[in-house]
Backbone as JSON, one array per atom type, in Angstrom:
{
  "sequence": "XXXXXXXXXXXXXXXXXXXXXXXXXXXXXXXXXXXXXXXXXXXXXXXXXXXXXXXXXXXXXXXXXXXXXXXXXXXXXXXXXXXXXXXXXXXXXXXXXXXXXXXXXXXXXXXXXXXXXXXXXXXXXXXXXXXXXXXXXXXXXXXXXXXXXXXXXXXX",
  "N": [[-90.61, -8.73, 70.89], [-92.01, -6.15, 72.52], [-95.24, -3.89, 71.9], [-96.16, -0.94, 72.38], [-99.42, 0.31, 73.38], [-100.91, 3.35, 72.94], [-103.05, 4.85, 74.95], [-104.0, 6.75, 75.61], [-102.98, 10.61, 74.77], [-100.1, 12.11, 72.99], [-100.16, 11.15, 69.52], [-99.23, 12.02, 66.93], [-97.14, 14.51, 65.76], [-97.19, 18.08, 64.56], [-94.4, 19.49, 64.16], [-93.54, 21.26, 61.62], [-95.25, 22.94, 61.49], [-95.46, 25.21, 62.84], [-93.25, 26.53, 62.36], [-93.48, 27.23, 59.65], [-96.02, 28.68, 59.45], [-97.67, 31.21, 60.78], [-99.49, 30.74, 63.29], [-102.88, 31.52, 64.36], [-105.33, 30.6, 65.8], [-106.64, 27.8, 67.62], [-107.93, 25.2, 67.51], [-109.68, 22.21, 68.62], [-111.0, 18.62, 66.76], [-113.09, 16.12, 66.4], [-112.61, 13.07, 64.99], [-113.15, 10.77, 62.15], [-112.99, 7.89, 62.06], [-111.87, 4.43, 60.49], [-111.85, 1.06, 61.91], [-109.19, -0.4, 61.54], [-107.81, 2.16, 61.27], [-107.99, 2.76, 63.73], [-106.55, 1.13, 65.01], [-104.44, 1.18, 64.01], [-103.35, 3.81, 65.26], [-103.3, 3.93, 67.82], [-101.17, 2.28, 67.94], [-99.23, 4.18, 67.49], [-98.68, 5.25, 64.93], [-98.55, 7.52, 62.79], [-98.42, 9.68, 59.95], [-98.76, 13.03, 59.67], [-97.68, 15.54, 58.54], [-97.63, 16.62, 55.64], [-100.28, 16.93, 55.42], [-103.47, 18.61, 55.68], [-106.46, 20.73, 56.14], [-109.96, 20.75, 55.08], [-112.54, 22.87, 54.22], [-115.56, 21.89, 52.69], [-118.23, 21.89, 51.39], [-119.97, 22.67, 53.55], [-118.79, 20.98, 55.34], [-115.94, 19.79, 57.12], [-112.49, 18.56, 56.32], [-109.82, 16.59, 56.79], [-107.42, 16.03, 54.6], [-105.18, 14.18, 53.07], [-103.48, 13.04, 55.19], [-101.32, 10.52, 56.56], [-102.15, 7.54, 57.68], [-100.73, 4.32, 58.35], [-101.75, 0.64, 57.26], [-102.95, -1.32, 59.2], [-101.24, -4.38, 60.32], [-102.06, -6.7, 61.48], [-105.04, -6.49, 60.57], [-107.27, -8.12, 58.12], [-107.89, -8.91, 55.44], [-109.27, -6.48, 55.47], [-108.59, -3.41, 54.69], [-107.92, 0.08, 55.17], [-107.59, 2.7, 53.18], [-104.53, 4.64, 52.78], [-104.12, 7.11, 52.52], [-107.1, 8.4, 52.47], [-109.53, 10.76, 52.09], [-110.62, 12.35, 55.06], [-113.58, 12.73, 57.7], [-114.04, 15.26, 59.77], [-115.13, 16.31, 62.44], [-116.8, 19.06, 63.42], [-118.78, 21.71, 65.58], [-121.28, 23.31, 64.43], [-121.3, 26.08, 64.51], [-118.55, 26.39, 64.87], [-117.18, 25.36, 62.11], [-118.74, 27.18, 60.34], [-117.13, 29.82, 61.26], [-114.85, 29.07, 60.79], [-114.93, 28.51, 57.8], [-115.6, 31.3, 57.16], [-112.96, 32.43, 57.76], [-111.23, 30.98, 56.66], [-111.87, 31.92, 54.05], [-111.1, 34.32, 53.95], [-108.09, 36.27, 52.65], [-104.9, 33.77, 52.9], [-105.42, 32.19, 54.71], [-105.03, 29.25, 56.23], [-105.5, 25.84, 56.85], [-104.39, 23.82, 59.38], [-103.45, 20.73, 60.47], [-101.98, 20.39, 63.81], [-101.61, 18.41, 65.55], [-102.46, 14.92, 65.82], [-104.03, 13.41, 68.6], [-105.08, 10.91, 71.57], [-107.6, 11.37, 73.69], [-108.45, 11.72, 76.89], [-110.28, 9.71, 77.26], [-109.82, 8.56, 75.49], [-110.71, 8.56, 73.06], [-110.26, 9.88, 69.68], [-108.62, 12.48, 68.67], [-108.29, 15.72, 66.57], [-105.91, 18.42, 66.49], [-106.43, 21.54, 65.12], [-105.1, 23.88, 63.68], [-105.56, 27.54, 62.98], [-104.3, 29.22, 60.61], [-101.55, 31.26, 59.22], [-99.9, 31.63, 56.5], [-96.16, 31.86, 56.85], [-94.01, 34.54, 55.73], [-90.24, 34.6, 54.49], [-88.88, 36.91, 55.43], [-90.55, 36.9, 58.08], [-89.76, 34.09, 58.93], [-87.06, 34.74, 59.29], [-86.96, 36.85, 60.91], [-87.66, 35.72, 63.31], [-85.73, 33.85, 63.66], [-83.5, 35.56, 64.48], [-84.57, 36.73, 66.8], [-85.29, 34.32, 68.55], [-82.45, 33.73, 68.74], [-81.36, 35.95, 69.94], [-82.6, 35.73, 72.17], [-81.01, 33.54, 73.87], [-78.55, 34.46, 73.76], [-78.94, 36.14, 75.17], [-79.67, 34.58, 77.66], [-76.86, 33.56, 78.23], [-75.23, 35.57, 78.92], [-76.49, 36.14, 81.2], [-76.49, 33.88, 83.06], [-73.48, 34.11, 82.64], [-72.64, 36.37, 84.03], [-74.18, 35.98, 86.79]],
  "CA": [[-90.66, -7.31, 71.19], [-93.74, -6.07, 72.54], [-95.97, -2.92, 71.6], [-96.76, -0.36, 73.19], [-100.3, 1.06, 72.55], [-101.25, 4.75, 73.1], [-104.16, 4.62, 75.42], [-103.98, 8.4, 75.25], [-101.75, 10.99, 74.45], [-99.76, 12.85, 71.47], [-99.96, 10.29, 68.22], [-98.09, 12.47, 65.78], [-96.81, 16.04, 66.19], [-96.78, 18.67, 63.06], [-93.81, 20.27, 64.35], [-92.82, 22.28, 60.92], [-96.56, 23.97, 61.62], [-95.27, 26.39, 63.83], [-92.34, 26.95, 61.72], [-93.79, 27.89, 58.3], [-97.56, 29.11, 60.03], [-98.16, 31.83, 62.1], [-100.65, 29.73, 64.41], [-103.76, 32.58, 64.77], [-106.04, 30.52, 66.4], [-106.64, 26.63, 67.26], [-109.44, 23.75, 67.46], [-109.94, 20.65, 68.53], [-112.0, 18.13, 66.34], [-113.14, 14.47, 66.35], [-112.0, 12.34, 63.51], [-114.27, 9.73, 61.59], [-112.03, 6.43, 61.39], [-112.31, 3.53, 60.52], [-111.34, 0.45, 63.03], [-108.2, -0.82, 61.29], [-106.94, 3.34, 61.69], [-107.78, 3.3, 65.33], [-105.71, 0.18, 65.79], [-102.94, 1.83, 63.69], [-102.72, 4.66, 65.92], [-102.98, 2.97, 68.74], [-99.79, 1.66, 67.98], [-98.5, 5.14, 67.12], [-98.08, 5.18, 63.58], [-99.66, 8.56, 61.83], [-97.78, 11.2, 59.6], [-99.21, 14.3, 59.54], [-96.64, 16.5, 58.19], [-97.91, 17.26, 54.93], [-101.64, 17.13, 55.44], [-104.23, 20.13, 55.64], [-107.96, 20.61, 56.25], [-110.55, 22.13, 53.86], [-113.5, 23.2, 54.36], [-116.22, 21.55, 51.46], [-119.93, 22.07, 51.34], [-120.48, 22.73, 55.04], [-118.36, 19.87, 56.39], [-114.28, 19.92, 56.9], [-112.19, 16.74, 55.63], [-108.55, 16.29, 56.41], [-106.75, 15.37, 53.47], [-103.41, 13.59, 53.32], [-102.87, 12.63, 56.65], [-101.23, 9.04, 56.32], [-102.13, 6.68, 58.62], [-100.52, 3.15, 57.82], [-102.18, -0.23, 57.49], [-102.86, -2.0, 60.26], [-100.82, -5.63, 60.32], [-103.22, -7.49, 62.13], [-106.5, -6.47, 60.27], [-107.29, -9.59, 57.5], [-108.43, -8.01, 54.58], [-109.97, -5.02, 55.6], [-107.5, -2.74, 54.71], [-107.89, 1.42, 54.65], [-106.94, 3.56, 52.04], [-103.8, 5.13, 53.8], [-104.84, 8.71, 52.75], [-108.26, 8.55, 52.48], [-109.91, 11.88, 52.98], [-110.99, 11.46, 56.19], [-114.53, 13.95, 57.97], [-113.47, 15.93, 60.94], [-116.37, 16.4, 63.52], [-116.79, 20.07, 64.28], [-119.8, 22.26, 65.76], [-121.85, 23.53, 63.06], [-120.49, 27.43, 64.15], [-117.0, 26.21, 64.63], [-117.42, 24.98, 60.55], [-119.17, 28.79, 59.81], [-116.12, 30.09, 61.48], [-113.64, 28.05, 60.0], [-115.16, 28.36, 56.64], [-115.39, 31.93, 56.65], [-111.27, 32.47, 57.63], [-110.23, 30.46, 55.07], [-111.92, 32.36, 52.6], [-109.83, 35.46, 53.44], [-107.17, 35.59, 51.97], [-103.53, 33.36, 53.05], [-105.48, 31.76, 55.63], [-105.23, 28.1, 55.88], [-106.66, 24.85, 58.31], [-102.95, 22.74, 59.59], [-103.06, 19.87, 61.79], [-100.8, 20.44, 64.62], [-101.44, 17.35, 66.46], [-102.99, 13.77, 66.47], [-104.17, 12.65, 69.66], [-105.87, 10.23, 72.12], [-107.83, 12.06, 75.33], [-108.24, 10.81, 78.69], [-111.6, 8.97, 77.04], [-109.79, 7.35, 74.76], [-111.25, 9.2, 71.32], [-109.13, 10.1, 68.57], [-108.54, 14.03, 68.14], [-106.74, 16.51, 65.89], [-105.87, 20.03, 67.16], [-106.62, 22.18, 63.89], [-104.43, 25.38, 63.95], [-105.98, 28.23, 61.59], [-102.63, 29.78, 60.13], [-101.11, 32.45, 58.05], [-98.19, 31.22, 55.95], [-94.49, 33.04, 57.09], [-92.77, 34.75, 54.73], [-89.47, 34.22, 54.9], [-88.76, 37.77, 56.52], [-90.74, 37.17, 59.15], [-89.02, 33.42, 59.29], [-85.61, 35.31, 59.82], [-87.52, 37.42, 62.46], [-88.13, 34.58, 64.05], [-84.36, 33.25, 64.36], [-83.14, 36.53, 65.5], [-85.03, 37.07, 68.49], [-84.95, 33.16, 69.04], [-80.65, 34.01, 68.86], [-80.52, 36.96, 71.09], [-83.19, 35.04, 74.31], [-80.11, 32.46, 73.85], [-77.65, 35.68, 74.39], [-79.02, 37.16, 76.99], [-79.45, 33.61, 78.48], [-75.75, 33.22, 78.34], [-74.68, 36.25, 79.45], [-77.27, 36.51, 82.83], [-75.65, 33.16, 83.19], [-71.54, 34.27, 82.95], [-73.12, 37.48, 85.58], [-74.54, 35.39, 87.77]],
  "C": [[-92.12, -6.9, 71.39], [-94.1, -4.53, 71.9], [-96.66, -2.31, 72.17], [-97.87, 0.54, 72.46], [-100.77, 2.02, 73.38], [-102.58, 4.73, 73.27], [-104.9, 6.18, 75.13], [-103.13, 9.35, 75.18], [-101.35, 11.07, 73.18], [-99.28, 10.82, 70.62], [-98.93, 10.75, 67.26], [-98.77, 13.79, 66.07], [-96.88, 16.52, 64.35], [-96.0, 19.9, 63.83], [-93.1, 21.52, 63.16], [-94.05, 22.85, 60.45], [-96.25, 25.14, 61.81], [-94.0, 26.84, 63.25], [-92.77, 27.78, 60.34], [-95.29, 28.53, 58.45], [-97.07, 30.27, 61.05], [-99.52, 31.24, 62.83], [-101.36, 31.08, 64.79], [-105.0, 32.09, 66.22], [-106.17, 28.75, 66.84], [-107.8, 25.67, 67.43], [-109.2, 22.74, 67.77], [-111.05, 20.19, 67.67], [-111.79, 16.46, 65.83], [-112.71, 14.51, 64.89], [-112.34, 11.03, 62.92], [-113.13, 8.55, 61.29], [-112.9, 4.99, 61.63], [-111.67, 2.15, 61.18], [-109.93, -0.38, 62.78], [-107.33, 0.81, 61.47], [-106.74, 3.22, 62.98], [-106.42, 2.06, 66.3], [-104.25, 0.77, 65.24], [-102.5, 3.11, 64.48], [-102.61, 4.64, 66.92], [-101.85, 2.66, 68.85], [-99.07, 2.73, 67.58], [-97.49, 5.62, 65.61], [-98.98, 6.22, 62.95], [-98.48, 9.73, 61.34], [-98.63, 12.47, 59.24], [-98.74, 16.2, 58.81], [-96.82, 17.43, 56.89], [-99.72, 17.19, 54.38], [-102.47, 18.88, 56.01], [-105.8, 19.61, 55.73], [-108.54, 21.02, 55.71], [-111.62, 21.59, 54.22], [-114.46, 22.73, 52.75], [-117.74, 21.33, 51.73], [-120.68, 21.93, 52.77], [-120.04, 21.91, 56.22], [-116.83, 20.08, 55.84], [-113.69, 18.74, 56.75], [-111.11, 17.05, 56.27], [-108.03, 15.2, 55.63], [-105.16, 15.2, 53.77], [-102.94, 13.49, 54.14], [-102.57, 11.05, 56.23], [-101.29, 8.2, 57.55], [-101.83, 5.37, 58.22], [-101.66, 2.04, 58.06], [-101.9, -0.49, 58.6], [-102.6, -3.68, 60.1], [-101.66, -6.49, 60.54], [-104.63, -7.53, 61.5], [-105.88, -7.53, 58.97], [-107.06, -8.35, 55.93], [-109.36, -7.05, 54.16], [-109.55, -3.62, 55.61], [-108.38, -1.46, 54.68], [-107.03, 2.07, 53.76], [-105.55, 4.66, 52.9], [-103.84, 6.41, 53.9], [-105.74, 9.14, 52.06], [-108.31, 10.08, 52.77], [-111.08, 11.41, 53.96], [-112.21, 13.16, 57.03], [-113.73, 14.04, 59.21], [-115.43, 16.73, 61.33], [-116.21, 18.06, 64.17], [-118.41, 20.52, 64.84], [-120.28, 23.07, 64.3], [-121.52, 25.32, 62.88], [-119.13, 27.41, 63.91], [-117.06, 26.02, 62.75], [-117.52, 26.77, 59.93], [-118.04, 29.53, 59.92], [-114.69, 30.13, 60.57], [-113.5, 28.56, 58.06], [-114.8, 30.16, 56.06], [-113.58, 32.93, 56.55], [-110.89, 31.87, 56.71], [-110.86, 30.58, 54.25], [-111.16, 33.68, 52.57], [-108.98, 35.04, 52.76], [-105.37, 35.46, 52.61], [-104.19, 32.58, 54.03], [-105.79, 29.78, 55.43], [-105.96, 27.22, 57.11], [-105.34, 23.84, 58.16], [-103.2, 22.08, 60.8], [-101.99, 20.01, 62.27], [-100.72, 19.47, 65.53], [-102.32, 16.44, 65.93], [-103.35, 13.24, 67.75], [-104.92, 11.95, 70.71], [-106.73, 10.88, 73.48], [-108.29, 11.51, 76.02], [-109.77, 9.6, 77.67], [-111.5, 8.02, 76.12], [-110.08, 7.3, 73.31], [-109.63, 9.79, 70.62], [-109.55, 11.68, 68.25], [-107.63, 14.81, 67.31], [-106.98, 17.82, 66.33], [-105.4, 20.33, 65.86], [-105.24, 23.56, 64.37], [-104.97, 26.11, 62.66], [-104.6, 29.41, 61.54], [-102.63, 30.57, 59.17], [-99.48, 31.78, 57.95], [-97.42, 32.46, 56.16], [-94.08, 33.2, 55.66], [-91.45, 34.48, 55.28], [-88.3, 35.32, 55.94], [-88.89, 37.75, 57.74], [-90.31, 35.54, 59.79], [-87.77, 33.91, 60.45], [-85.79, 36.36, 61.53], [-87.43, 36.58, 63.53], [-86.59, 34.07, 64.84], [-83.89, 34.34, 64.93], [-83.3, 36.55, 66.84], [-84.68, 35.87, 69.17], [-82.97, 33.66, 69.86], [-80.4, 34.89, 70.14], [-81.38, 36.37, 72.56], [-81.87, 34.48, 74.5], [-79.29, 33.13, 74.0], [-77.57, 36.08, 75.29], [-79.15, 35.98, 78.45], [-77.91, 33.41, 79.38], [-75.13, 34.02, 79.49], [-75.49, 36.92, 80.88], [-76.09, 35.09, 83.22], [-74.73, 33.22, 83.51], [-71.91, 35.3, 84.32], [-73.25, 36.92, 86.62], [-74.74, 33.98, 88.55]]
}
């Protein structure tokens, strides 16, 4: 069976971002790995699902992103959730730093991924946790596009 490796292109999605986040604003930013990660994602192996970014003494980390071992490396293994530096501009950081000191505001990877060049990126999203009001908001309106879909549909 062969293997297909991800020259570029989505690595791992954080699709229950946009579910429990209101997504305010978003970022791209490099991602410091080390060469047994890049071969593991390469091969499309990264969870992201319950990782986050924080801001710590002028530089941003993402924590708990799991990226598996890589098979092939000998014994040069990585720690699978290392905290790992994230490469921003030194205002993007100022930025960053001073939103998530308001208050509810957080730093959620919404993506992993490779760009045309071949680098390893994560698209940050700076978020406000949903209540569960404005969850239910959420399915409503979702419910009635899917209504009015129907019924332009049976009309026409």
């Amino acid at each position: 069976m062969a293997k297909t490796l991800i020259s570029h292109g989505s690595v791992a999605q954080n699709r229950k971002a946009r579910r429990d986040y209101a997504i305010e604003d978003t970022l791209e930013a490099g991602i410091i790995l080390t060469g047994s990660e890049v071969k593991s994602l390469r091969n499309g192996r990264c969870t992201i699902v319950e990782a986050f970014a924080q801001p710590e003494s002028g530089e941003v980390y993402l924590i708990n992103a799991h990226i598996p071992a890589y098979e092939g490396a000998s014994h040069f293994q990585h720690d699978e959730r290392r905290k790992r530096k994230l490469l921003l501009h030194k205002k993007e950081v100022e930025r960053v730093m001073a939103a998530v000191g308001r208050k509810g505001m957080t730093l959620v990877p919404l993506s992993v991924y490779f760009n045309p060049r071949g680098i390893a990126k994560v698209q940050l999203g700076l978020a406000k946790g949903k209540s569960n009001l404005d969850r239910r908001d959420d399915i409503k309106t979702r419910e009635w596009q899917r209504e009015q879909a129907r019924l332009l549909r049976a009309k026409g």
